[in-house]
N, C-alpha and C positions, 0 to 999 in steps of 0.2 A: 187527590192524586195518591195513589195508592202502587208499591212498589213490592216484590216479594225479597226476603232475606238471601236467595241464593241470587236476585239480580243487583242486589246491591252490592253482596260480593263481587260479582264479576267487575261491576264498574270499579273497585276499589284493586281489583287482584288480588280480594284475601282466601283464604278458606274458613271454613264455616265448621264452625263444633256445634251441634245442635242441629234444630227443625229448621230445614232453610225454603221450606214452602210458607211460613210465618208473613203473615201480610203488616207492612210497614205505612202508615200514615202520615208521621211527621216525627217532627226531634224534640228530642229536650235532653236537657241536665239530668245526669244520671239518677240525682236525689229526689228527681221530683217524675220520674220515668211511669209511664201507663200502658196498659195493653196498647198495641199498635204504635208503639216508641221506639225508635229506636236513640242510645245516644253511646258515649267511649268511655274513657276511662284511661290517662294516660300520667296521671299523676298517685301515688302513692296515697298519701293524704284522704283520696277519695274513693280508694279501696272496699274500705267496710260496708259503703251505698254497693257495690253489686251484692253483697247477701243480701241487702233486702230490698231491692230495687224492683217495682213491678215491669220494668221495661219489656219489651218483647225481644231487644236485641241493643248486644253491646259493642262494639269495636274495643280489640285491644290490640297490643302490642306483641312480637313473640315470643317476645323473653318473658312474658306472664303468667305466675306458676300460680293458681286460687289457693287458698287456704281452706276455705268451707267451701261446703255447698249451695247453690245458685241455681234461677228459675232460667235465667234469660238465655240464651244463644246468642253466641261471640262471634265474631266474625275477627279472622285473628292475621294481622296486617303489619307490614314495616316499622310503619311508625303509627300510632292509634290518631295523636293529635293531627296530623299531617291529612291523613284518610280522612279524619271526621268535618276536616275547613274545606277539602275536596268535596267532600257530602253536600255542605253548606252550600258553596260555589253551585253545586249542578242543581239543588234546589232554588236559587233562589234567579237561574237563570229560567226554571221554569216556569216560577212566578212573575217575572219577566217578560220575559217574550213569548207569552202566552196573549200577553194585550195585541190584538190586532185590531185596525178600523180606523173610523174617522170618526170622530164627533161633532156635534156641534153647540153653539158656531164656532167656526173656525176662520183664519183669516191665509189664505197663500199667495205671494204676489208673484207677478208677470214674468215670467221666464225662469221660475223653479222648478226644477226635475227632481223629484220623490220616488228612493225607490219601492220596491214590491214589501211589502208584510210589515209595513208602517203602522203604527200608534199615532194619533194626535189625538190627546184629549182636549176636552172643550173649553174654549178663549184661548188658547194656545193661536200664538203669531209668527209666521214665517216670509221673511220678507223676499224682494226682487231677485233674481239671477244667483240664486242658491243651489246647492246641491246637497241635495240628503240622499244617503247611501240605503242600503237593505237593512231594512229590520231595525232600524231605528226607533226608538221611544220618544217621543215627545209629551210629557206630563202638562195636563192640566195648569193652563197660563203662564207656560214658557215662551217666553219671546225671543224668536231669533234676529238679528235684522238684516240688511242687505247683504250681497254678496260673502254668505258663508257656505262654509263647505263642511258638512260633517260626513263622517267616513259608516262604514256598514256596523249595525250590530250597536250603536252608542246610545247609552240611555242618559236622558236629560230630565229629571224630578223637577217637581209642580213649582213653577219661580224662579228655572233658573231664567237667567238674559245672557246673549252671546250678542254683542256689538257688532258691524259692519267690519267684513271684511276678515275675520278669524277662520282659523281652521282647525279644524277637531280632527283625530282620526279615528281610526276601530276598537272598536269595543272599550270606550272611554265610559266612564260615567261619574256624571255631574249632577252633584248634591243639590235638594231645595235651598233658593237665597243664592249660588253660586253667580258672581257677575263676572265675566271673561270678558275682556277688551275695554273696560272703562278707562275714561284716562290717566295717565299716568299725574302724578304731584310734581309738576314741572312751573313753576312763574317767578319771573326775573325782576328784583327785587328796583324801585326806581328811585330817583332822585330825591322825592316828596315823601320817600315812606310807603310807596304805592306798592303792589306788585301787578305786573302785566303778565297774566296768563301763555304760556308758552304753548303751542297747537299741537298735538299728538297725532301725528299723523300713521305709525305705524301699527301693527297686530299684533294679534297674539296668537301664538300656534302649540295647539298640544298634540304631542306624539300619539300613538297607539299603546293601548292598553294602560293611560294613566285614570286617575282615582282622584275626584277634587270634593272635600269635604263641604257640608252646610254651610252657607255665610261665609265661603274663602273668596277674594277678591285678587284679580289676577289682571293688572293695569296693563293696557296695549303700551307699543315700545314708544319715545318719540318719534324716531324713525326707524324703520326696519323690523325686528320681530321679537317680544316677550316667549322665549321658548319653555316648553315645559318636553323634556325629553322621555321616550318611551317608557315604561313600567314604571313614573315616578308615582307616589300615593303622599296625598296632600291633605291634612287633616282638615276639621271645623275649625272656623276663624282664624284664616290664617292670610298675610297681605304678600301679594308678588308686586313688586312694585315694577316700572318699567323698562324695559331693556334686561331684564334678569333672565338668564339661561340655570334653572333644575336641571341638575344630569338624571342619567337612566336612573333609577332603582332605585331611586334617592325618597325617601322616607322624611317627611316634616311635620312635628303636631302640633296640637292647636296655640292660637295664642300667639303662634311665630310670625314676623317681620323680614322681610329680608328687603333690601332698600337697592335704591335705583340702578344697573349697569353690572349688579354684582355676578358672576360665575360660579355657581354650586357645582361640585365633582358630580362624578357617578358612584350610586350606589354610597350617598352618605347616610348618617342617621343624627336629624335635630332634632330633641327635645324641645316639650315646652314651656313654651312664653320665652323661648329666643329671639335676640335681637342682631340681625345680619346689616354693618356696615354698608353703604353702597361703594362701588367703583374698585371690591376688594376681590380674591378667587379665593374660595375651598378647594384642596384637594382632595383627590378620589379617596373614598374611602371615610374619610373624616369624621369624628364621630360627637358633636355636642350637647353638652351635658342641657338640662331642664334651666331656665332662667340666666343662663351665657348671656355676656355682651360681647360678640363679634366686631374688634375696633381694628384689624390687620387679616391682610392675607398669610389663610396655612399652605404650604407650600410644601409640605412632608405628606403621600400619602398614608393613609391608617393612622393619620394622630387623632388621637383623643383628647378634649379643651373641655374648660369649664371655668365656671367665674366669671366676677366681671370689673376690669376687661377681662378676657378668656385666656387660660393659659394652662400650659399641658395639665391633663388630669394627674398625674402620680406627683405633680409641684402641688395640683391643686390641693387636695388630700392631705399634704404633708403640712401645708399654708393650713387647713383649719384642725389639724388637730393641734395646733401649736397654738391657735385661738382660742379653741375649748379652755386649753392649760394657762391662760394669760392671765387669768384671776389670781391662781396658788402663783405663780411666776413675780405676780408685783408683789403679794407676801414676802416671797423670797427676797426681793431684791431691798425690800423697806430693812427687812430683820440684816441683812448683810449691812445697809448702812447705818444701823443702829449698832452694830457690831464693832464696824470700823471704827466709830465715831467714840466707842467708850475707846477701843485700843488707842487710837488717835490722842486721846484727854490722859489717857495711862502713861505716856510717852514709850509707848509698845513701838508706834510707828516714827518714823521721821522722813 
């Protein structure tokens, strides 16, 4: 796929310093840049790679004044990072839904409607009374199973599984390893020590335009519905347990927990290897730190938690630089009671 320097511009809205008839092949890091590269440049630090950068073309920023002299042709834009993950986005939709066809074998079952400019790669499983939308991906030994509905445009990588009865919508895409709708960790503890298995009867339903990382696991509700709400982006290995509602735009990375019934705002940001209480609410905005224990509902939105248990960041902070100091601190208090103790014997004190 091959792209000229002035169409790239247009798609970006920048203008162009240089040759913008320059034919563009792919991207790369500006340090490691070759004829037919284009890549940006939107940090300081990485400045000195356009003097010597073979790239054919750089994205920048407008408030960037060069120092030396440079081969490449800029393309000179808003913001350079911002233009260059737009870049990304439109290539890597092209290597995308470029996959059209059927493979085989494949397997579709009885009363499924597939729409037009579909991908199913081969051993890939589509079960009963399904609906898959336009331009859909289905990667090499995806299993879907009965009565799913996935929305137009959603790409699904080689392993993932969607259980009975979920719904996907547009332009979602889910990671290899991803399982949506397994059951949830539900069994009632018994008399003998036993536990009895509790039935999971409900779904899981992901909005439009969410993001599910490798290996995240996303448990149907017991009854009613595991939501994951529009624009959220959900990293690798991460657990939804069942009956949890992710608000919009809400950001989770790996290694994160979030446990059965609980309520995520919209548009939060956890850190990871966090640990989310069930039957608790974040509020919008919320922002937790890398290895939080979530043991109470935040109820302020735009607070920021950390620690474990979790508790506002500006206590957090203040709570360990006081740790740091705790070593010189018992010094201090040993030499004070050694102090006392001669005044004490002096009959200093009484």
């Amino acid at each position: 796929m091959k792209f000229t320097v002035k169409q790239i511009a247009y798609l970006l809205n920048g203008e162009v310093r240089g040759d913008d008839s320059l034919t563009i092949s792919q991207l790369a890091k500006i340090e490691e840049g070759t004829t037919g590269d284009i890549s940006f440049l939107a940090n300081d630090k990485y400045e000195p790679f356009l003097y010597t950068t073979k790239a054919s073309a750089v994205i920048v920023g407008r408030d960037f004044e060069p120092k030396k002299d440079f081969t490449a042709t800029l393309i000179i834009v808003e913001n350079a990072y911002i233009a260059f993950t737009q870049l990304l986005e439109e290539y890597q939709k092209i290597l995308d839904f470029s996959k059209k066809g059927i493979e085989q074998p494949v397997f579709v079952g009885e009363n499924t409607t597939i729409g037009e400019d579909i991908y199913q790669g081969a051993f890939s499983y589509i079960g009963k009374n399904c609906k898959i939308g336009k331009n859909v991906k289905i990667y090499p030994q995806v299993y879907i199973s009965d009565n799913v509905s996935i929305g137009d445009n959603t790409i699904l990588y080689a392993g993932a599984k969607v259980y009975e009865n979920c719904i996907i919508g547009n332009y979602c895409v889910i990671h290899s390893g991803v399982v949506i709708g397994s059951d949830g960790f539900g069994f009632a503890p018994q008399a003998d020590g036993t536990y009895k298995t509790i039935p999971q009867l409900g779904n899981v339903i992901i909005e439009n335009n969410v993001s599910i990382g490798s290996n995240s696991t996303i448990d149907c509700a017991t009854m009613g519905s595991t939501i994951i709400r529009e624009g959220a982006k959900i990293d690798n290995l991460v657990q939804i347990a069942h009956n949890v509602e992710i608000g919009k735009n809400t950001v989770i990375a790996a290694q994160t927990g979030v446990a059965g019934s609980t309520k995520v705002g919209n548009n939060c940001m956890i850190g990871g290897q966090v640990g989310v209480n069930g039957h608790i609410t974040i509020a919008d905005g919320t922002r937790i730190g890398g290895q939080a224990g979530v043991t109470k509902s935040v109820k302020k939105s735009g607070t920021a938690i950390n620690g474990t248990p979790a508790f506002d960041l500006n206590d957090y902070l203040r709570a360990m630089s006081v740790l740091r100091k705790l070593p010189a601190l018992e010094k201090q208090v040993k030499a004070l009671e050694e102090h006392l103790l001669e005044l004490n014997q002096q009959g200093v004190l009484v």
